[in-house]
Structures are given as C-alpha cells and as structure tokens.
C-alpha positions as a printed Julia matrix, in Angstrom:
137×3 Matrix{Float64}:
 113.58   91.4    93.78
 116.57   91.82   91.55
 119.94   88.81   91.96
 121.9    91.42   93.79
 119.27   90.97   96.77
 119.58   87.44   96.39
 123.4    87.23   96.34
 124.38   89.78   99.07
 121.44   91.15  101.02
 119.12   87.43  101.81
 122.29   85.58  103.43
 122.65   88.13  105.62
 118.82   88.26  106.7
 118.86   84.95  106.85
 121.87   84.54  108.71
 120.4    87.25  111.77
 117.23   85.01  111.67
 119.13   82.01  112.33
 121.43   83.45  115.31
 117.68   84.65  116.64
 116.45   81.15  115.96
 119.88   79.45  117.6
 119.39   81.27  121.03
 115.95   80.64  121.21
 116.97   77.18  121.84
 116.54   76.56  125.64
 119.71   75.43  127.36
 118.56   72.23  128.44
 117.51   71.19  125.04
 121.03   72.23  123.3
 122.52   69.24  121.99
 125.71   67.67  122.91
 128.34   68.52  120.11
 130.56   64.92  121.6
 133.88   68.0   122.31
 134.76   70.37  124.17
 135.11   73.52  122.62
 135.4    76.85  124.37
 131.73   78.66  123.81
 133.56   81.88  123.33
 135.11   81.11  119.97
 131.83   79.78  118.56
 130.78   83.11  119.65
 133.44   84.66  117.46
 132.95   82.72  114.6
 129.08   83.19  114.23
 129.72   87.05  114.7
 132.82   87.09  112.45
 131.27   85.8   109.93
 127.91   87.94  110.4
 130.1    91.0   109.93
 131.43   89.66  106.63
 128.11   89.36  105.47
 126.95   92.53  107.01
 129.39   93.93  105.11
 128.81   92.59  101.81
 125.27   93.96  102.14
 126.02   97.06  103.02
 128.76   97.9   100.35
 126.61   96.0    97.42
 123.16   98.39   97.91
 122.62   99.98   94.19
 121.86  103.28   94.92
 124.5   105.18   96.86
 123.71  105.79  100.52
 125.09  106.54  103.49
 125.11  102.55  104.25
 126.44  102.44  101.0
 129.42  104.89  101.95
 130.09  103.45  105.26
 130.06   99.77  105.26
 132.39   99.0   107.13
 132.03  101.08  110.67
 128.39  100.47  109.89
 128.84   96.77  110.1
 131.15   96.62  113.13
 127.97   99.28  114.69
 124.9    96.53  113.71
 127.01   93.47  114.77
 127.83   94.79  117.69
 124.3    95.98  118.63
 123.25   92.65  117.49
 125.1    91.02  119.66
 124.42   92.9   122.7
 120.64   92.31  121.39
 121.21   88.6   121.7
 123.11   88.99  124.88
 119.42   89.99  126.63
 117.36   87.77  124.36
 119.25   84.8   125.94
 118.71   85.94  129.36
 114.96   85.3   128.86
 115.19   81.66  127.46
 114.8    79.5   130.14
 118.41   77.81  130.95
 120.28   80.37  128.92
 122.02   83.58  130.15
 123.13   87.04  129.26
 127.25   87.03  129.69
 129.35   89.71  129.3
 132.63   87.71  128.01
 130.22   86.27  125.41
 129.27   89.32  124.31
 132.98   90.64  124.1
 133.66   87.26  121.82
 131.09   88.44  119.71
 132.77   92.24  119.35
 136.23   90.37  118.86
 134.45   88.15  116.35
 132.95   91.43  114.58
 136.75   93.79  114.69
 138.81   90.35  113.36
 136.03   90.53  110.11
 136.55   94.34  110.02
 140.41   93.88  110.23
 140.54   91.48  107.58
 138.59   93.36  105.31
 140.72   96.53  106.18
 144.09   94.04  105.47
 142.51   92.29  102.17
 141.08   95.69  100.34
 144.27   97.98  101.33
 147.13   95.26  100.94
 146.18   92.12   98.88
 143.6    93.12   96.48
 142.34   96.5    96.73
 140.11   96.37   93.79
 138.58   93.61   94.33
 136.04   94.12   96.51
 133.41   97.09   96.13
 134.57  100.0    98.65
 137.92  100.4    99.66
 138.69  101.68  103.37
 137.44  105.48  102.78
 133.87  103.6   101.63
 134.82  105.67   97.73
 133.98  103.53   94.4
C-alpha cells in the first residue's frame, strides 16, 4: 500500500470501524461523561467529521473515477447511508435505539462538512484542496 492510502483512505476506514465499534456498546454499559450534553450534537460532530474524511478519500483516489469526480455528493450519499445504517444497528444492541432526530443530527452533521467544503474551496482557498465544487482538477 502506497502513503496516499495511509494519509487519506485508512482514517477514514478506521474512523467507520470505530462509529460501528461505538454503537455496539450496550446502553447500560455507556459511561457517564460527568455533563450534560445534548446527544444530538455528538451525533453531528462524529458525522461531520466522517464526511470530511469521506471526502478526503474520495477526492485523493489516484486514478480518476467516478468517486474521484464526485466527492463531494458522494460523501454526503455514504454518510448519510451510514448513518441510517447505524440508526438500525443500534436498535439491535440491547439498551440502545434507532431514533429518527438522531439520524437527522447525523445528515445535519454530514451537509455542515459539505457546506464548509463548498465555502472553503469556492471562497477562501480554492486551490488548495484537490477538486473544486464541479469535482474538475
């Protein structure tokens, strides 16, 4: 495996692996965090951030692909999806459940990394990152 796997592709892998890993977690054995903090942002955040790296996966693969093109609606699709996934995984861990304002925190968490990405490439620094909004290099 080349660096470029390494660097862009494993985090995210690893990242999926550990939201899988997270909700496997049964609800009475969750530990107490000492706050209280609304479980909907924490929602966000984990699925904000898995878009970013979704992203970076996508738009870094070598050889030009359709992923390659489209990294951006493509991320928002496999977030999403992901999300919904993890929705119905938690509804079969014993104390957990499947909610549906949990799973729209994780869509808002997935558009706010898309809009930021939209807002940093086409306003603040356009050549910096790989694609641009029409996905050309």
């Amino acid at each position: 495996m080349n660096k470029k796997f390494y660097i862009y592709h494993l985090p995210f892998i690893l990242y999926l692996i550990l939201i899988f890993v997270l909700s496997s977690i049964p609800g009475d054995n969750l530990p107490e965090v000492g706050f209280e903090l609304n479980d909907k942002f924490i929602h966000a955040g984990i699925y904000f951030i898995a878009f970013l790296l979704s992203y970076l996966s996508f738009a870094n693969i070598e050889k030009p692909s359709f992923i390659s093109k489209n990294p951006l609606a493509l991320s928002l699709i496999i977030t999403i999806l992901y999300g919904l996934s993890d929705e119905f995984h938690q509804a079969l861990v014993p104390n957990r459940s499947a909610e549906v304002y949990d799973f729209l925190a994780d869509v808002g968490g997935s558009m706010l990394g898309m809009i930021l990405i939209i807002i940093y490439q086409n306003y603040l620094k356009p050549n910096l990152l790989k694609h641009k909004l029409t996905g050309s290099n």
